[in-house]
N, C-alpha and C positions, 0 to 999 in steps of 0.2 A: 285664734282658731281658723279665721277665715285667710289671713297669711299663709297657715302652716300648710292645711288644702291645697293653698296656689300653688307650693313650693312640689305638693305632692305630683299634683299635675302636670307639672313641669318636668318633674322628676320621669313621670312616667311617660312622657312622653319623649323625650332625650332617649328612652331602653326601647320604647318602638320603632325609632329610628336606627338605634343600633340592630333591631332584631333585622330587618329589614335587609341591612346594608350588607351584615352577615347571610343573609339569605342569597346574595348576590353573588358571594363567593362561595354558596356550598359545592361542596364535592369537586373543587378546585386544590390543586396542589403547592404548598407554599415557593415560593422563590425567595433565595437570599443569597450575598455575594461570599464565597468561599474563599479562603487562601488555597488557591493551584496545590499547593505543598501538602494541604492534608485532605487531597482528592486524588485517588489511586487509581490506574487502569484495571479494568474490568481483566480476568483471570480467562475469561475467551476475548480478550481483546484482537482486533483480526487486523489494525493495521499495518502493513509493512514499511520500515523502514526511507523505502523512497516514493512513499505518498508524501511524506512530509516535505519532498524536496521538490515539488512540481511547483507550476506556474500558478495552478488551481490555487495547491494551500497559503504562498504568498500572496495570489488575492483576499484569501477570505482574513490573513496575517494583518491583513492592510487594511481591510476594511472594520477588522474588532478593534485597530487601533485608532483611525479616526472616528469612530462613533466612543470610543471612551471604553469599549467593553464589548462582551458578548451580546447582543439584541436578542438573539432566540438563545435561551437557555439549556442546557444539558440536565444530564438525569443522572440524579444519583441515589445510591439508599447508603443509609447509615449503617457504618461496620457494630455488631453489637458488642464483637469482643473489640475493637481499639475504641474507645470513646473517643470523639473530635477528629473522627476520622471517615472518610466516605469511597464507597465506590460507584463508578461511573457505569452506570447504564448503556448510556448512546452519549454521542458528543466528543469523543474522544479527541480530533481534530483541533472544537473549538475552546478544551482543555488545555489541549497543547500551543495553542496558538497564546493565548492568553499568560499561560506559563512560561514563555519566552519572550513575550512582552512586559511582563514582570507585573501585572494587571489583577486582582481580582476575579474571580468566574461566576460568572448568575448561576445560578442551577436550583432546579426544581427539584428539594427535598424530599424525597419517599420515605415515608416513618412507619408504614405499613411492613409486616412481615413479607420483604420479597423473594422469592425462591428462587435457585437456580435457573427451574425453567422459565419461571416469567421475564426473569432478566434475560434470558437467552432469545426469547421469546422476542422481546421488546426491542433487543437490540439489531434483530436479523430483520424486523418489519421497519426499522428503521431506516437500516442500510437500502434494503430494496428501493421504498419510498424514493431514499436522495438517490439513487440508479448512479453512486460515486465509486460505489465499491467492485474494483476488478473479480474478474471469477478464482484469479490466486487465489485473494483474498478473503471470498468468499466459501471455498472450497477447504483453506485453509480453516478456518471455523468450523466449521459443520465435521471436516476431518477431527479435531481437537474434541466436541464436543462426544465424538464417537467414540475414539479414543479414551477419554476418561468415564465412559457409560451412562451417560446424557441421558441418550439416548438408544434402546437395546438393537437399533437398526436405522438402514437409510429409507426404510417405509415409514417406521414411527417417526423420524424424524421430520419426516417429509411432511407426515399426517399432523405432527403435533404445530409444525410452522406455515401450513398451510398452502404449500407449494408442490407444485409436480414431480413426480419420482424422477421423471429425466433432467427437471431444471437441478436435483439434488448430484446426479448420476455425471450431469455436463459437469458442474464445476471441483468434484470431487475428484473428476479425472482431474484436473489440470495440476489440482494442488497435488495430487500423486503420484506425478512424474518422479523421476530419479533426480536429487540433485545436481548429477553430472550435466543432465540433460537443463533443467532450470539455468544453472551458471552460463550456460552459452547464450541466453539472450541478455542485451542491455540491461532490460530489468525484468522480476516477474510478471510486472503489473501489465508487461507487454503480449502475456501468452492469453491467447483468446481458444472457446471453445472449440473451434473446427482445428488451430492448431495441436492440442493435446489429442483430440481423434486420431490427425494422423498419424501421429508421432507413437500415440497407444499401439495401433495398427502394425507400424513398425517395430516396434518394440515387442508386440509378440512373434512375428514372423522370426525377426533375427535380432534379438538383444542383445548380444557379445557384439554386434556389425554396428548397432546405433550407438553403443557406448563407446567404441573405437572414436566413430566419428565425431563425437561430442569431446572426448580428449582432444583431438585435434582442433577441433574449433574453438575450443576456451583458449588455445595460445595464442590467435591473433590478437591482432593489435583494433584494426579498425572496427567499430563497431557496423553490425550488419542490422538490416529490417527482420524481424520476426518471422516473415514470409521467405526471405534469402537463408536464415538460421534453421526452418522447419526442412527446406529442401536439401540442405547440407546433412543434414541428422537421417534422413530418410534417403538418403543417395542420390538424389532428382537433381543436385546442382548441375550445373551447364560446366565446361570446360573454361568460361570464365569467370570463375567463382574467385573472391579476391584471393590473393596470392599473400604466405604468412611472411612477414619483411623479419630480416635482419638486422643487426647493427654494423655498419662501416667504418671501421677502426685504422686509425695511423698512429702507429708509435703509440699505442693503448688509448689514445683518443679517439672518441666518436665523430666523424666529420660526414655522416649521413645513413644510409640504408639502404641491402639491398632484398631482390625476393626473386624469387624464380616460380613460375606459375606451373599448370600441369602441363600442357603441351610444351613445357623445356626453354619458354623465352624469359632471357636473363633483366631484370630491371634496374636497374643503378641510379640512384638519386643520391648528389654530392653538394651541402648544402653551399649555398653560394658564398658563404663568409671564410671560406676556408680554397676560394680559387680567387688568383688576381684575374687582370684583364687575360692573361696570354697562359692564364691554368687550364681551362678547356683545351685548347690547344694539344698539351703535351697531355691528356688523360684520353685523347680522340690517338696518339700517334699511339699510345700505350694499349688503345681496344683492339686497332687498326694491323699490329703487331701480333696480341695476340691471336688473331685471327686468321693470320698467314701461317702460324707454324701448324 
């Protein structure tokens, strides 16, 4: 009898310590490692394209893979209609980095009923937070979430994510530019707010004149600054604004490039693999020539 007590005692005391331990983790959210494969991007997912190709995402590439994995975890809820299936909250990045590493993903389980707007919710105070996310990108989202009736304005929306009507208003311009005008810069992620002002500005004064000049400028070849692209689009460039090159052909091969600028000076670049020692020579008697007649 006095055995059986002991064992009781022990017993209960092993459940006090579990009560305990449990009590450490209340109202903690589980983590567990995922197959990348049956973790889907969120349906407002905002990243574009050539974030994934910066210098930034190759560090953070580099750094989940010498640590073995992701260290801070992403966010996902469970899909109800796919079973063993999830979508990502926030983390999207360190989804993808992971997924191309060929790696498992930590993420913190949400088994709670999460709604549209909590996940919309979550994922925009997210972004802010890491101050990663360009205004495209950002404008891009909040445009999307408008678009499918998220949200029935840019005030509620404003009101529901707890941000200022203008911080909603800045970046909503940028993402609703035209895309003629977007393709003329390097990338989106390159148009900043004071650029889409101006560009908006312009764009109402004379819209047929900016989209002109936005044809034109997607044809070059060399890529320009943001600030060199905004002034092109709005008329402001200087008279030496780069010049659109062409291809310099012999007998249908390419052997260089030429361009003519706006003040009418001709530029000829003849790559050097295609003149011996005494080719310049005879291309100098051939300019020299035409320039007499």
């Amino acid at each position: 009898m006095l055995q059986f007590r002991g064992q009781m005692l022990a017993v209960e005391g092993e459940l006090g310590k579990l009560r305990d331990q449990l009590k450490e983790h209340e109202g903690s959210t589980p983590t567990k490692k995922l197959d990348p494969q049956s973790v889907l991007p969120s349906r407002w997912a905002n990243r574009h394209p050539d974030s994934f190709n910066t210098a930034e995402f190759a560090r953070l590439k580099q750094d989940i893979e010498l640590a073995g994995g992701n260290v801070q975890p992403i966010s996902v809820r469970a899909l109800s209609d796919r079973p063993g299936k999830y979508e990502i909250v926030f983390g999207h990045r360190r989804h993808r980095a992971c997924s191309e590493l060929g790696i498992p993903v930590l993420a913190t389980v949400d088994t709670s009923a999460v709604s549209d707007h909590d996940l919309f919710s979550a994922m925009d105070r997210e972004n802010r937070e890491r101050a990663d996310l360009s205004p495209f990108e950002q404008g891009t989202m909040y445009r999307r979430a408008l678009d499918e009736k998220l949200y029935p304005s840019n005030r509620r929306l404003a009101e529901a994510l707890g941000v200022s009507h203008t911080w909603v208003a800045n970046v909503l311009l940028v993402a609703d530019l035209p895309a003629p005008v977007v393709e003329c810069f390097r990338s989106p992620l390159d148009i900043q707010h004071r650029h889409a002002k101006t560009i908006a500005t312009a764009l109402e004064a004379d819209r047929k004149a900016v989209l002109r000049r936005a044809e034109k400028l997607r044809a070059l070849e060399r890529p320009r600054t943001a600030t060199a692209v905004v002034s092109a689009l709005v008329g402001t460039a200087t008279e030496t604004a780069e010049p659109t090159h062409q291809p310099l052909e012999v007998g249908g091969k390419q052997v260089g490039r030429w361009s003519k600028d706006r003040a009418g000076r001709l530029n000829i670049q003849i790559d050097s693999a295609h003149l011996d020692d005494d080719g310049h020579l005879v291309v100098l008697k051939s300019i020299e020539a035409a320039l007499k007649r």
